[in-house]
C-alpha positions as a printed Julia matrix, in Angstrom:
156×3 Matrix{Float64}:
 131.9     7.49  111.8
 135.77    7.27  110.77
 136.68    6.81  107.62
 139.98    5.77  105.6
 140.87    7.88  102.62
 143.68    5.89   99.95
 144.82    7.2    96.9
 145.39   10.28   95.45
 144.05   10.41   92.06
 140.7    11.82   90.78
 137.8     9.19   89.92
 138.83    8.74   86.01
 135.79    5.5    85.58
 133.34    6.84   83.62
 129.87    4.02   82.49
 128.7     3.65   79.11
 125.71    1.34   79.17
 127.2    -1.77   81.41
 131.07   -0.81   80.4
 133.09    0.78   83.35
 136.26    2.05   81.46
 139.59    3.93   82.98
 139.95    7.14   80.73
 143.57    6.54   79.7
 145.39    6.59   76.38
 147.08    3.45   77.1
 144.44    0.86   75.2
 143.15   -1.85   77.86
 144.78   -5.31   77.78
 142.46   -6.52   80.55
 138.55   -7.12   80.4
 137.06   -8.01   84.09
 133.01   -9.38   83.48
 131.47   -9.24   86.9
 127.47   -9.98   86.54
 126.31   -7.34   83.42
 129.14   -5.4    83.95
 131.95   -5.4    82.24
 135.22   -3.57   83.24
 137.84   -2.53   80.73
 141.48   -2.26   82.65
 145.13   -2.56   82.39
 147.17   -5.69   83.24
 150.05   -3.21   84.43
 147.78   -1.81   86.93
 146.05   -5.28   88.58
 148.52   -8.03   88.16
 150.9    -5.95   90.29
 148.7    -6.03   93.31
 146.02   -8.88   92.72
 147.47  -12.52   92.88
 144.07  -14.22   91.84
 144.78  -12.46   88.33
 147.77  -12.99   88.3
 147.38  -16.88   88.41
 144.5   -16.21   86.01
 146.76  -14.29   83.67
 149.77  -16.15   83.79
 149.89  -17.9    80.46
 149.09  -14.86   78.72
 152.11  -12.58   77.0
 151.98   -8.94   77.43
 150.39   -7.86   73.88
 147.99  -10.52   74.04
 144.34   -8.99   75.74
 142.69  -11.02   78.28
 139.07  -11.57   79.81
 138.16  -12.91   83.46
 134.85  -13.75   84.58
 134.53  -12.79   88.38
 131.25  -13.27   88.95
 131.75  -15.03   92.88
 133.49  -12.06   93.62
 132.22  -11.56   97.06
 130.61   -7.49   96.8
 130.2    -7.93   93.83
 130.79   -4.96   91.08
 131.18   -2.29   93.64
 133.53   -4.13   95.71
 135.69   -4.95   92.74
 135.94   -1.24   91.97
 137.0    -0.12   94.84
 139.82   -2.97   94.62
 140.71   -1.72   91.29
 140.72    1.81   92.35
 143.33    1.47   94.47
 145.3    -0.69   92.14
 145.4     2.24   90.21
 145.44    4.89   92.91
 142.62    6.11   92.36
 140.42    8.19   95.39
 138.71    6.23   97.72
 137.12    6.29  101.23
 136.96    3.5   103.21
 133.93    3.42  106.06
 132.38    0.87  108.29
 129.9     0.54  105.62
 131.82   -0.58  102.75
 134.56   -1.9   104.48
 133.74   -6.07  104.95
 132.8    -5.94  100.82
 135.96   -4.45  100.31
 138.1    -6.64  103.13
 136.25  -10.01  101.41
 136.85   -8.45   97.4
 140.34   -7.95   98.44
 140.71  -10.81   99.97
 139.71  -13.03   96.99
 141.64  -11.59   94.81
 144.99  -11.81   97.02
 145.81   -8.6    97.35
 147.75   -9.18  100.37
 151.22   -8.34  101.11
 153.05  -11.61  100.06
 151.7    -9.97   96.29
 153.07   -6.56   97.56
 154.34   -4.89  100.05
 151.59   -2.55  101.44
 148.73   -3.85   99.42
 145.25   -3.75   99.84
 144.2    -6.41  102.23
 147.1    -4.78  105.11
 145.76   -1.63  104.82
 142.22   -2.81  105.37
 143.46   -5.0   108.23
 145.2    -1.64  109.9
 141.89    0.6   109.37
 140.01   -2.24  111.04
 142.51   -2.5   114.22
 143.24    0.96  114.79
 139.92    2.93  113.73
 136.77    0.44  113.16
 137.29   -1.64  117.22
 137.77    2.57  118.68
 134.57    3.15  118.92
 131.44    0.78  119.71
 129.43    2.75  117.07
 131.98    1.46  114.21
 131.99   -1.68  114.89
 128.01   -2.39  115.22
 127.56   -0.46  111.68
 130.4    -3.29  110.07
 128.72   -6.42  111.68
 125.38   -5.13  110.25
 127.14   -5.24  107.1
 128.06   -8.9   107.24
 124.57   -9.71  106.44
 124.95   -9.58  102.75
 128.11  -11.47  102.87
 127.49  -14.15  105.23
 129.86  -17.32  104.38
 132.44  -14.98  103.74
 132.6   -12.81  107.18
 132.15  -16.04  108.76
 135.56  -17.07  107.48
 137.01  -13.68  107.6
């Protein structure tokens, strides 16, 4: 099974009850609810590569702290995070397994390349093309995984 590694930087997330927080000494600005989870971020880090928050957070200044409910994200709170990782550049490994939860998550947040150059949603799109269709092993594994996501990989 291939696999896409992005990012460079260790897992910093840590969980205290349903709080996922970055460990950072910069305070967060920017509180994600997905479900009974509840993410504490940075605007910095997301509105740079995510165009749905960016819309969301648009009226807000730069000071001011803002909340978002997500909870249609398609993935849900897993496919979020590994959105969010790479926002921040943070490890992560891509598979036939997780990879249509992370295509539809990045996806509906617009993290496509009219946002920025080399975003998420290109990058996904490249794995798909050039590793995922190689093989016929790949590509059974990823249309299994449709299943759980099935008005969205119908579009996709």
């Amino acid at each position: 099974m291939k696999f896409m590694k992005l990012g460079t930087r260790a897992d910093t997330f840590y969980t205290e009850q349903a709080t996922r927080t970055l460990t950072s000494d910069i305070p967060s600005d920017l509180v994600i609810q997905i479900n009974d989870v509840t993410y504490l971020l940075h605007k910095f880090a997301l509105l740079l590569k995510c165009g749905l928050l960016q819309r969301l957070c648009y009226d807000s200044s730069d000071s001011e702290s803002v909340t978002v409910e997500l909870h249609d994200i398609p993935g849900g709170e897993d496919a979020f995070e590994l959105c969010a990782k790479f926002c921040y550049g943070i490890s992560i490994n891509i598979s036939a397994h997780n990879f249509v939860s992370a295509f539809c998550a990045a996806k509906f947040l617009r993290m496509n390349d009219s946002v920025e150059k080399g975003n998420f949603v290109g990058k996904l799109e490249a794995f798909f093309n050039s590793c995922i269709l190689e093989s016929w092993k790949d590509p059974i594994a990823t249309l299994q995984t449709t299943s759980t996501l099935p008005e969205w990989s119908e579009n996709l």
